[in-house]
C-alpha positions as a Python dict, from the first residue, in 0.01 Angstrom:
ca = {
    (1, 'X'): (0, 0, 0),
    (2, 'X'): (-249, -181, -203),
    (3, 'X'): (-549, -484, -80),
    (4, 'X'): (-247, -706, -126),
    (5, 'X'): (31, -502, 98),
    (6, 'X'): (244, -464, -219),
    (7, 'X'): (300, -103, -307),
    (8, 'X'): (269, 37, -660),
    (9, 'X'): (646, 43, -688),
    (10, 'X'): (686, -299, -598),
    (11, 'X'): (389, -434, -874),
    (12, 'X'): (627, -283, -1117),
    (13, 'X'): (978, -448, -1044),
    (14, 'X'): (964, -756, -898),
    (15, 'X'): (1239, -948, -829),
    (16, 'X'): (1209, -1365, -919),
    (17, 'X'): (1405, -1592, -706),
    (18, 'X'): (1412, -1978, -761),
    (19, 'X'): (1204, -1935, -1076),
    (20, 'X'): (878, -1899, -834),
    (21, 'X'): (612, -1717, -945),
    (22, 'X'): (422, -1500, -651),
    (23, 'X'): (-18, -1509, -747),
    (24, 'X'): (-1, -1157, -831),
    (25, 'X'): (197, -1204, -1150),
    (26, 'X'): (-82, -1139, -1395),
    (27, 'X'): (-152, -796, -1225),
    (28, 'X'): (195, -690, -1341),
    (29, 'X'): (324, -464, -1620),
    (30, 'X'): (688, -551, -1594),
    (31, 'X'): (885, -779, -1376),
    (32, 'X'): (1281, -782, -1352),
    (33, 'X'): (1409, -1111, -1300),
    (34, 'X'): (1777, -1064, -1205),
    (35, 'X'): (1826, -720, -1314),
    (36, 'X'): (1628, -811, -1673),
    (37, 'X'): (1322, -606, -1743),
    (38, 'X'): (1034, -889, -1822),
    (39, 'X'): (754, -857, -2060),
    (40, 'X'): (471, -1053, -2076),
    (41, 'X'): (539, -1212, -2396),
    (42, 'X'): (890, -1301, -2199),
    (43, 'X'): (684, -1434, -1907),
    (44, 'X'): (471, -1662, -2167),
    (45, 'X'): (822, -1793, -2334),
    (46, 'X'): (938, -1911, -1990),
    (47, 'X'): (667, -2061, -1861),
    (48, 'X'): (613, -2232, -2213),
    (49, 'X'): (726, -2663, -2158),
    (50, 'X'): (1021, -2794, -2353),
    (51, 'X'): (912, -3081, -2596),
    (52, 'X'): (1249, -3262, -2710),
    (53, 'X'): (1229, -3349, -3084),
    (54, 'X'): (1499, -3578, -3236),
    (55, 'X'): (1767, -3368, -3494),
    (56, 'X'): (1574, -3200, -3780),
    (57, 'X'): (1600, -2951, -4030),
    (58, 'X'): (1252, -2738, -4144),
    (59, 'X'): (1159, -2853, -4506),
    (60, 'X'): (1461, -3100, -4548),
    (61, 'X'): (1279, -3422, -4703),
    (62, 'X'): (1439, -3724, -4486),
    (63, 'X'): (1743, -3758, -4255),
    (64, 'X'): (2013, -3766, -4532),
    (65, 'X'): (1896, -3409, -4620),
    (66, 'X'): (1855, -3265, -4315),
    (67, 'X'): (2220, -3383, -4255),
    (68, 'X'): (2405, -3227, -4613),
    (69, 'X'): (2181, -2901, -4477),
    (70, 'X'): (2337, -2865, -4172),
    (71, 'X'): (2694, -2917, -4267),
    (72, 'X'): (2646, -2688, -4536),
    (73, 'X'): (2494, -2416, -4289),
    (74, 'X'): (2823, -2468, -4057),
    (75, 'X'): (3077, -2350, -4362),
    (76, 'X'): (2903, -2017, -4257),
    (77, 'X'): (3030, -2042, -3849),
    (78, 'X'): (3334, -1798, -3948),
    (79, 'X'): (3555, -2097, -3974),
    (80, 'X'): (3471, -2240, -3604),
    (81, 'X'): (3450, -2630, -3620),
    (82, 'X'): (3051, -2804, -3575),
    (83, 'X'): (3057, -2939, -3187),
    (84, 'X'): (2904, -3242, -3222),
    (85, 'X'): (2584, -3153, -2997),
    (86, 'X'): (2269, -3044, -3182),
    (87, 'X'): (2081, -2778, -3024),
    (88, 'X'): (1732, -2769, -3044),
    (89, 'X'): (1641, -2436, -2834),
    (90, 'X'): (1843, -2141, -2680),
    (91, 'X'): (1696, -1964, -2424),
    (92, 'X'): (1884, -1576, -2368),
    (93, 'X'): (1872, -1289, -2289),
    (94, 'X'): (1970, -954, -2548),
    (95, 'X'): (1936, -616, -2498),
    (96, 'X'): (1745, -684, -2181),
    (97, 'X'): (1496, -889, -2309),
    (98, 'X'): (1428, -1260, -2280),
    (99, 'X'): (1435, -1422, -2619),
    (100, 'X'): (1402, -1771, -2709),
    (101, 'X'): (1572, -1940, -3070),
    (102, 'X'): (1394, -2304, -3142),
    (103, 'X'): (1499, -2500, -3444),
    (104, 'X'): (1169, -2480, -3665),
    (105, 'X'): (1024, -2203, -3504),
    (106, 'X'): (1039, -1805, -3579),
    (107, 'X'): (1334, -1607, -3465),
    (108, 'X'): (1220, -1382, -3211),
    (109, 'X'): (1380, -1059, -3365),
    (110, 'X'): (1187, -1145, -3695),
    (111, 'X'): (1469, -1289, -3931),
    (112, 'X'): (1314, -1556, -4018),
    (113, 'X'): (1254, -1908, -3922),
    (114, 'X'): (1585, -2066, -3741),
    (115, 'X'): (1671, -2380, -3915),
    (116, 'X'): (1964, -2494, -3711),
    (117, 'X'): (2184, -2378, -3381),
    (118, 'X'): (2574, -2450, -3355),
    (119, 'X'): (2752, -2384, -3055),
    (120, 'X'): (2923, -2356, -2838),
    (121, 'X'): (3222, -2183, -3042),
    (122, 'X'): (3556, -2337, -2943),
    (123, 'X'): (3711, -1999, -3069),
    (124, 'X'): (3496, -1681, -3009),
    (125, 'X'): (3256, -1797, -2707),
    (126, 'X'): (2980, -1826, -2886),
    (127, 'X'): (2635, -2007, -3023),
    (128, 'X'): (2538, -1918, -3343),
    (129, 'X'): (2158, -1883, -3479),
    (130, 'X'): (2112, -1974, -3840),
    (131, 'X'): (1778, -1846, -4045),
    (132, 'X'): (1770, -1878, -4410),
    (133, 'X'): (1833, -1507, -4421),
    (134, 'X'): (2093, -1516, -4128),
    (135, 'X'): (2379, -1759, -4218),
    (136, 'X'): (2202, -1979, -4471),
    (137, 'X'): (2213, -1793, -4776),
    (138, 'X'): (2262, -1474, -4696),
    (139, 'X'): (2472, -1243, -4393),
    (140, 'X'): (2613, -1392, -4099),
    (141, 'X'): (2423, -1572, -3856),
    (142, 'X'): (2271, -1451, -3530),
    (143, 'X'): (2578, -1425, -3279),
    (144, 'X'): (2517, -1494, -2920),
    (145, 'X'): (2736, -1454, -2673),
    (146, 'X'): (2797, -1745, -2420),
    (147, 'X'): (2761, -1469, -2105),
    (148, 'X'): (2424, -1441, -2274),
    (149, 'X'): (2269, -1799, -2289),
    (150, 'X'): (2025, -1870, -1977),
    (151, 'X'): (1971, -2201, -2126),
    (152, 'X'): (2062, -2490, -2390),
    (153, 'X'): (1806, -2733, -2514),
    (154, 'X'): (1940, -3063, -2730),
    (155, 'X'): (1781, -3263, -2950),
    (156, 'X'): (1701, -3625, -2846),
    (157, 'X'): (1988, -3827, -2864),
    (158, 'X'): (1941, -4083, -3118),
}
């Protein structure tokens, strides 16, 4: 046992309930949250506050832009229909790590910044992540399954 009374084995898997966090969080390497192994970085992402922006598009000049933009990007959705919620931010989890798509922001697997996020899918179960080089112009979008979302994060309504 360490100073604290946590052994060794405990400081490295840690189990998170009711999103508290116990003081001795910065002495960690990894926590697992529900199975999940948790980096740092992840630990940042979560404890990073939600700021709700009303519906935009990165670089699109005005409104009327933005909107052409993102009906254009939804011809890309494998022929699913546009739900009529804008997402701002997805929070899930891939591969067993925390990741974290935000309209405007850069994708968190490095493909780019995400322009816009459709979803849910009323056919396949699932949100799609659109970059410039993922579902914009070129490739499909980022697929994400709806058993992997931890989170959904709208735009302001307007």
């Amino acid at each position: 046992m360490t100073a604290q009374g946590v052994s060794p084995e405990s400081q490295q898997t840690f189990i998170l309930r009711a999103g508290l966090l116990a003081a001795a969080v910065p002495q960690l390497t990894r926590l697992t949250f529900y199975g999940v192994v948790m980096t740092h970085n992840d630990q940042y992402l979560l404890s990073k506050p939600f700021t709700p922006r009303p519906f935009f598009i990165p670089g699109a000049p005005d409104q009327e832009a933005a909107e052409i933009i993102y009906e254009g990007a939804a011809k890309n959705l494998h022929g699913e229909t546009v739900p009529a919620a804008r997402i701002q931010r997805l929070d899930y989890t891939h591969e067993r790590r925390t990741l974290r798509a935000e309209v405007g922001q850069p994708e968190p697997r490095g493909e780019g910044i995400v322009m816009a996020i459709y979803g849910p899918s009323s056919l396949r179960n699932l949100y799609y992540v659109v970059t410039l080089n993922r579902g914009m112009y070129a490739a499909d979008p980022i697929m994400v399954g709806l058993d992997e979302v931890n989170r959904v994060h709208a735009f302001l309504a307007e």
